[in-house]
N, C-alpha and C positions, 0 to 999 in steps of 0.2 A: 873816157872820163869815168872816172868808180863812183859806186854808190855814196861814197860818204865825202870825194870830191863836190859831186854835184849837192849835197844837200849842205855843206858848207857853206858852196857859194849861194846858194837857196837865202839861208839864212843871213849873209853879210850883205844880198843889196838885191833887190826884187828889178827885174829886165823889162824894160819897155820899149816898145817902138817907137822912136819920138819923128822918123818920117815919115811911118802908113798908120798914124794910130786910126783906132776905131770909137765912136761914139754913137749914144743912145744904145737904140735898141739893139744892133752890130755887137759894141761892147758889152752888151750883157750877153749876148749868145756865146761871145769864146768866154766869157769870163767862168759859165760853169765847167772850164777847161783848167780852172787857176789853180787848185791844189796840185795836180801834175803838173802844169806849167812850171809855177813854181820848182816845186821837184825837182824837174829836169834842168832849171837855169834858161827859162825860154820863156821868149815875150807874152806877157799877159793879155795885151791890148792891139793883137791882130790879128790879122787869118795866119800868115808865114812865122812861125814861132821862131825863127833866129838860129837854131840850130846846123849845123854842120852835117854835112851830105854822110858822112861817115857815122854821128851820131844818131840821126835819125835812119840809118840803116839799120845798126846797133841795137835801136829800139824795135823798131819794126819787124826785122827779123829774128832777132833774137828771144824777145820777150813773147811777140804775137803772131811769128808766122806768116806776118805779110811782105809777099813777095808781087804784090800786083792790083789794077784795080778789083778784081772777083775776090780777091784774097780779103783787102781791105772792107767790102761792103760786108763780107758774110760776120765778119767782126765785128763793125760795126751795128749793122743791125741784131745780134746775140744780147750784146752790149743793152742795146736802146728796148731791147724786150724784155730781159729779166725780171725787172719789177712788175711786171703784166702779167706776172703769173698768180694765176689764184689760191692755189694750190697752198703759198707762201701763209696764208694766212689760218689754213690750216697749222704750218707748224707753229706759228707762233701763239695759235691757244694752245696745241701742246704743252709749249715751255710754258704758259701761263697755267696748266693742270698737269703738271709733268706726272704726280700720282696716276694720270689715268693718262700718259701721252701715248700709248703703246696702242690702248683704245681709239684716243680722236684719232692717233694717223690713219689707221687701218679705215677707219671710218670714212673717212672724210676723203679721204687719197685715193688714185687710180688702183683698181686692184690687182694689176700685175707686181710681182716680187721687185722686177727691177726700181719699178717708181716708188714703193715701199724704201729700199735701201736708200735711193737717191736724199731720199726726204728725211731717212732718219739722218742721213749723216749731214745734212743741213741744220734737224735739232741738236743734233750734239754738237756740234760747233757755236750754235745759241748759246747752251749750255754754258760752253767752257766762257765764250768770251764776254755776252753780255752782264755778268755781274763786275767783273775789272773792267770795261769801258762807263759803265756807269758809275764806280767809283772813284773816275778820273777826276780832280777837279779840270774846269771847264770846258769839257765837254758835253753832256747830257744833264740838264737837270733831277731828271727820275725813267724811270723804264717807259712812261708811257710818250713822253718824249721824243724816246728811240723808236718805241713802235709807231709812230707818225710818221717818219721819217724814214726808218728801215735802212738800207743801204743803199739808194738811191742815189746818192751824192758822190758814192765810191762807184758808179755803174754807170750813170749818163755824163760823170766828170770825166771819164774814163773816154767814154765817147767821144764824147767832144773834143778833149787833146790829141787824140788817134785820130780823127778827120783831118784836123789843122796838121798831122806829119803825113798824112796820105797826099793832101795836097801839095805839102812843099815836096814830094817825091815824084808829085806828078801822076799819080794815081787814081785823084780825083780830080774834077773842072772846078773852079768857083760858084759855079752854079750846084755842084754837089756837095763841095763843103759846104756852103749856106742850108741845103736843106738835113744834112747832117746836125750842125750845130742847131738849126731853129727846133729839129723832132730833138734833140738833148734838152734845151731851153725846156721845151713844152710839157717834155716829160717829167724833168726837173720840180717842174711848179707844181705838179701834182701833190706831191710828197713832202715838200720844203717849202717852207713861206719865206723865211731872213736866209741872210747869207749865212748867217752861226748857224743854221740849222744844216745849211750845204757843210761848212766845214767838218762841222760833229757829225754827220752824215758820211762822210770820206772817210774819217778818221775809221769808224766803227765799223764799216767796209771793208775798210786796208788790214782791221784785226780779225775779219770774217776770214780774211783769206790768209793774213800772213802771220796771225796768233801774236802773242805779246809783244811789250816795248815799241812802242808807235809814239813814242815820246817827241822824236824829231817831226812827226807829222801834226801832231799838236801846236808844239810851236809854229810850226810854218801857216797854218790856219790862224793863230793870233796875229802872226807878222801881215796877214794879208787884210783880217778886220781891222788893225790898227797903225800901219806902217804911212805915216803919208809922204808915200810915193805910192801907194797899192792902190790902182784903182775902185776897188769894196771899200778903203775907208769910209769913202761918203753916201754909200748905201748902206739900207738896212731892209726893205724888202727886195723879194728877187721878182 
């Protein structure tokens, strides 16, 4: 199924489980899975996301390299650590004194060359993208916003959906999905308080990584706060 297949179908009718659904507190843990759920055309509201042994290969290996349970975890936990990096916050006074960013990085950062480069090219990707995601309408209110938030939403959302395809492949036990998704949930909350702050959070994530026109993923984020079928309609903290 192509990319603009599946975000079609995204958009014409959000996927549910209506025989294993999941409730309470279960339900919120895959739901910081729903903006790739969605995405992909795969159920919001359980551990087994619905997809096809071919497309969740498709995904798995194609996109992440996982061919296994070792493959899966080391992905996973990359995934669930990113934002625990401290270093992050270094660059983003950078961007907020970019006249002297040359200065904070060196300062503030490990002094090896490599971690030096690693870091600049994290701010210049601030750079480019966070003045067009914040001039999105409804996405971000104002940069400080974003900086609350960070890309958190695009990192442990991330997580979370890649659990729930390890497990329908068999890679993981239900016992491992769970504490997958509950360390996605936990870390989650850190960073984001509402659900619009998870979706603006992915959104500005997805342009970290895959630079302009994130148009369809916007939408897909309103269809899931306001769709009633979308389990988020009736939430508003996470």
């Amino acid at each position: 199924m192509s990319f603009l297949t599946k975000l079609f179908k995204a958009f014409s009718d959000l996927q549910l489980n209506d025989k294993q659904p999941l409730h309470g507190e279960q339900l919120d843990f895959v739901l910081v899975g729903s903006m790739y759920a969605a995405q992909q055309s795969a159920y919001l509201n359980s551990y087994t996301t619905g997809l096809s042994e071919d497309e969740l290969r498709e995904l798995l290996e194609e996109y992440w390299d996982i061919y296994s349970n070792e493959d899966g975890k080391e992905v996973l936990a990359s995934l669930i650590e990113r934002n625990t990096d401290p270093y992050l916050s270094v660059v983003y006074e950078a961007y907020e004194h970019n006249e002297r960013y040359v200065e904070i990085l060196k300062s503030g950062l490990p002094g090896d060359e490599d971690s030096f480069q690693q870091y600049l090219q994290i701010y210049r990707k601030l750079k480019d993208v966070i003045p067009e995601v914040t001039a999105q309408d409804g996405v971000f209110e104002n940069y400080a916003a974003l900086k609350k938030t960070k890309d958190a939403g695009w990192n442990y959302g991330r997580a979370s959906f890649i659990a729930r395809c390890c497990f329908d492949m068999g890679y993981l036990s239900e016992n491992e999905l769970k504490q997958y998704l509950e360390a996605s949930y936990l870390g989650l909350k850190k960073f984001c308080t509402t659900w619009k702050e998870y979706t603006s959070s992915y959104v500005y994530g997805r342009a970290l990584w895959g630079g302009s026109h994130n148009e369809g993923m916007i939408s897909i984020g309103e269809d899931l706060l306001s769709n009633k079928r979308s389990p988020l309609r009736a939430k508003v903290n996470i």
